[in-house]
N, C-alpha and C positions, 0 to 999 in steps of 0.2 A: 538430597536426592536419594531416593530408595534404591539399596544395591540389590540385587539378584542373586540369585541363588547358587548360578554356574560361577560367580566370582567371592562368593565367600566363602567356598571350599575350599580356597587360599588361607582360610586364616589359621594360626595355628596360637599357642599357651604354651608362657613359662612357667612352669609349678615347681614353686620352690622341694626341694627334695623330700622334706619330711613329710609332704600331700603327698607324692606320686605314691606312696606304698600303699596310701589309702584306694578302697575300695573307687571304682569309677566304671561309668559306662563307656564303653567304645569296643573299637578293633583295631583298624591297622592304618586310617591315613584321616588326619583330622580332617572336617570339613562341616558349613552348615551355617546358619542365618545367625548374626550378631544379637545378641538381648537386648540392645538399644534401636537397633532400627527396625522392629515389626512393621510388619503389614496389620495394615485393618481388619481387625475380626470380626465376624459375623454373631450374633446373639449369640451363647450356649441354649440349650434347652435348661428352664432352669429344673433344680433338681427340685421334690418334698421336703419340705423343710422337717429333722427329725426334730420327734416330741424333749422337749428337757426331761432330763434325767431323774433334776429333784424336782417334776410333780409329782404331787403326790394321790394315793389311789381313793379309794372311799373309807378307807378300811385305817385311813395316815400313814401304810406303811409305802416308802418311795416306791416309784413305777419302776419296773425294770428298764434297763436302758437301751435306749433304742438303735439301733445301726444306721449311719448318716447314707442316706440317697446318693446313689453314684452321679454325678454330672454329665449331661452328656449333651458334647457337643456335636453338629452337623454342619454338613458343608457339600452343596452339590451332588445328592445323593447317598453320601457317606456319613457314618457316625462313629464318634470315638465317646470312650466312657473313662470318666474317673472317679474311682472309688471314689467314697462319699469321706474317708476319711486322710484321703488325699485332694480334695476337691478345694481346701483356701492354701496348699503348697505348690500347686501346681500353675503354672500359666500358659494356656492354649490358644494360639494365633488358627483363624478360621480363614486365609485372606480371600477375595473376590478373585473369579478367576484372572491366573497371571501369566506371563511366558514360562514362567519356571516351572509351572506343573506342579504348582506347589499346594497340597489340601491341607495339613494340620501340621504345624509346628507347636511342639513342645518344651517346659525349659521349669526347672524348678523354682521357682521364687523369691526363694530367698539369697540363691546366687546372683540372682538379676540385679536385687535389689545391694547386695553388698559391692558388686561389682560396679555398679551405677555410681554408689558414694563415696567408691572411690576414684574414679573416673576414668574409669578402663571400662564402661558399659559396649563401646564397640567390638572388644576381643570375645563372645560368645561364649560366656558365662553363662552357667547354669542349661547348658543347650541339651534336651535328653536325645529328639529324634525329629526330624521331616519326612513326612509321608509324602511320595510324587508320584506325578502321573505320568508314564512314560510309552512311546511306542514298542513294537516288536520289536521295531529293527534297536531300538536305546537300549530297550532291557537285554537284548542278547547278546550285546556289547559290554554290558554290564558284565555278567555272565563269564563271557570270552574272556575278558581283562580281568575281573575279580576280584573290580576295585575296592578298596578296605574300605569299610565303612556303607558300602553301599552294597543293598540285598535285596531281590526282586523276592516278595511275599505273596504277592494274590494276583490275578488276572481278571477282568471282567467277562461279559458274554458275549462285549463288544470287540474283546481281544486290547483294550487298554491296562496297560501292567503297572501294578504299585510295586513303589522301591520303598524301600525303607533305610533313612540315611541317620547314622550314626554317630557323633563323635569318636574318635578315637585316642584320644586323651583327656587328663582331667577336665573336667569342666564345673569342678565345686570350687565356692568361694564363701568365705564368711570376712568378717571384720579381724580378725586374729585367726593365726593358730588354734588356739582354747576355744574360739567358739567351733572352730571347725568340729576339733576333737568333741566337743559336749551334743555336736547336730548330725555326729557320722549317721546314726542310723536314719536320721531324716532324708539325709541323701541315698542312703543304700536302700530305703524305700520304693525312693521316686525312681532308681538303675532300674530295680525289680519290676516294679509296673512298666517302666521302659521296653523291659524285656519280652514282660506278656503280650505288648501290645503287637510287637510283631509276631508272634508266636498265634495272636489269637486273632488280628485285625480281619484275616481273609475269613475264616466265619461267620465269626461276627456280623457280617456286612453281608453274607451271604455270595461272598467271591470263591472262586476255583484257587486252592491255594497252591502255591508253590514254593517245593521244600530246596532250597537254596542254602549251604554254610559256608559259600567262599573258600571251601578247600579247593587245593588246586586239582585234584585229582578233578573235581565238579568242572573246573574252569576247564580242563582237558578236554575233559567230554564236549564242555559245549562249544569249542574251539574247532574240534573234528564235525559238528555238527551243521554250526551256523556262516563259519568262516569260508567262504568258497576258497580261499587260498590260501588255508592250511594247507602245510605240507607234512601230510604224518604218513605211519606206516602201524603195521598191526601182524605181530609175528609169532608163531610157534615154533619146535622144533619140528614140526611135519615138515613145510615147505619154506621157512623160513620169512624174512619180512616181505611185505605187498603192501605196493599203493591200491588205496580204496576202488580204482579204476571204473569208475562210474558207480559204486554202490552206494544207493540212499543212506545215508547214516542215519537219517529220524527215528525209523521203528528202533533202531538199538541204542540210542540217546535214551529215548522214553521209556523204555523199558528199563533201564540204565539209574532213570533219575524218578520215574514214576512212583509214589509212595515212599522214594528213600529218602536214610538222614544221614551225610555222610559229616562224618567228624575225626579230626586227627587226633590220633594214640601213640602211645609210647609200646615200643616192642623192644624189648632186652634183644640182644644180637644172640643169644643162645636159644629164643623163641620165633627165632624168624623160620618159616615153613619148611621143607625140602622141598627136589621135584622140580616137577615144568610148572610152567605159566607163563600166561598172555602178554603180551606186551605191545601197549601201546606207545608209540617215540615220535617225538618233534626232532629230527637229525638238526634242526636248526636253530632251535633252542636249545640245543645239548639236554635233554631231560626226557627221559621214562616212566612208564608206569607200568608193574607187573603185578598179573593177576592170580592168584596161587590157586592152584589145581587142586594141591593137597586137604584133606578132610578135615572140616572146621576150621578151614581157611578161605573158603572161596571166597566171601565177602570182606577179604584184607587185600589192601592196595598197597606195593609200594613206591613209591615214587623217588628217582635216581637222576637227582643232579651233576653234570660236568662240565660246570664254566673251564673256559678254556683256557684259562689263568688261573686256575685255581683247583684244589681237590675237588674229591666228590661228595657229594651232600646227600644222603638217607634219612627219608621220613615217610610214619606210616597213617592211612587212614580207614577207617573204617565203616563199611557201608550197611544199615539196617534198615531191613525192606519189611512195611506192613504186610504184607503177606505174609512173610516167615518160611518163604517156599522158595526167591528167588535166589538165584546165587548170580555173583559178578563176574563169577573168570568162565560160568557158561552163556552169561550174554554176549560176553568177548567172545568165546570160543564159536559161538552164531554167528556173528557178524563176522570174524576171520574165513568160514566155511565160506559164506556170503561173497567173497573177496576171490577165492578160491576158485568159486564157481567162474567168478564173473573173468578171472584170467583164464579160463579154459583147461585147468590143470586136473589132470585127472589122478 
């Protein structure tokens, strides 16, 4: 019986320890379609077949060589490409449409196949990524929680959102150890193209991209945004914390996440800013975010953990806006005004 998609994000890989150091694609929670039970795929488009190497010219000296035709498959108005010299390691499920919202799955081949012979083909080997089609309301959920492994990439015109699902753990396999070691870079290949593909799928296809990294500071935001019963607050030293009290958060979400890349950094404790800043807080999740005022800092986040059993936890992230104009702790400091207004305080 064909499992689904929502139930093989259960599966999870024991990699013996001397793998784990190795290179792998993922992030933070395993999940994703087993190498043994695909769905049926749809034709690829086939690719040009490149010319051989050793013909030869008129002249008998070899032809130059040629570069292999990228592969590219389609599925329901969508296209994915594979290099042409990735195109016999790779294996791409096209399935007909499903409940799972599932367009392209991915999976390197010769994981499949090692994994297969030795007959663990169901624990989801060699699995690179699933592309899915999700609603508003899924992908903001997505978003809100910040679930590992899973990253909303592109939107349509229709307003249908591509996720983009990951593993997050090993998922290389050979016959031995040795061959692992002799094939690293064929797997660290197939991560890489893994990587472009979210990076470049909403293009590509001609989709409204959206710049998503599962940092939490991002899941904050969209938590104040899309959660109607979030309970946050948003505070300076002027007048201290304020609930949002009726104010739309959208305009400052988007403005917040429009064009940016926000990614976690390391800050030395003697580089951390001085000064005021913004601060966004979930009193109920015990956890902060402050936005630094200070000059070539505004676009640094830090984020301030206080489980209630435990110390406090410090980490920082960092937001970079195509523009090159926005800063973060004055969109905060907007939205704060915004709050301000809306409590009557003068």
């Amino acid at each position: 019986m064909r499992k689904y998609f929502a139930d093989l994000v259960k599966i999870g890989i024991v990699i013996p320890a001397v793998i784990v150091s190795m290179a792998a694609c993922g992030a933070a929670t395993a999940q994703g379609a087993p190498a043994d039970d695909k769905a049926e795929t749809t034709e690829a488009t086939e690719a040009t077949e490149a010319a051989e190497a050793t013909d030869k010219t008129e002249s008998g000296e070899p032809a130059a060589e040629v570069t292999a035709e990228p592969k590219v498959y389609e599925n329901r108005g969508y296209k994915l490409s594979v290099p042409g010299e990735l195109a016999d390691k790779i294996t791409v499920e096209a399935p007909d449409l499903n409940d799972d919202g599932v367009i392209f799955s991915a999976y390197e081949t010769k994981s499949v196949e090692a994994a297969e012979a030795k007959g663990q083909g169901n624990l989801g080997y060699g699995w690179l990524f699933t592309i899915t089609e999700r609603n508003e309301e899924e992908a903001h959920k997505v978003m809100v929680d910040a679930y590992g492994g899973q990253q909303p990439i592109a939107v349509t015109a229709d307003g249908v959102y591509l996720i983009f699902n990951n593993p997050t753990d090993v998922r290389y396999e050979r016959a031995t150890v040795e061959d692992m070691e002799k094939d690293q870079a064929e797997w660290s290949a197939a991560c890489e193209w893994a990587a472009s593909v979210a990076k470049n799928f909403a293009k590509e296809n001609g989709l409204t991209v959206i710049g998503f990294n599962n940092t939490l500071a991002e899941s904050a935001l969209a938590k104040a945004a899309f959660d109607k019963d979030a309970n946050y607050t948003i505070s300076t030293t002027e007048h201290g914390p304020l609930a949002p009290n009726g104010v739309d958060p959208l305009p400052f979400y988007e403005k917040m996440t429009k064009g940016a890349l926000y990614e976690n950094v390391d800050v030395a404790e003697n580089e951390v800013p001085d000064g005021e800043y913004v601060v966004l807080e979930f009193p109920d999740e015990h956890v902060r975010y402050d936005f630094f005022f200070a000059e070539g800092s505004e676009n640094l986040i830090r984020t301030v953990q206080t489980p209630e059993d435990s110390g406090e936890y410090t980490f920082f992230t960092k937001v970079t806006f195509e523009d090159g104009t926005s800063k973060a702790s004055e969109i905060m400091h907007e939205w704060y005004n915004a709050i301000v207004e809306a409590n009557g305080i003068q």
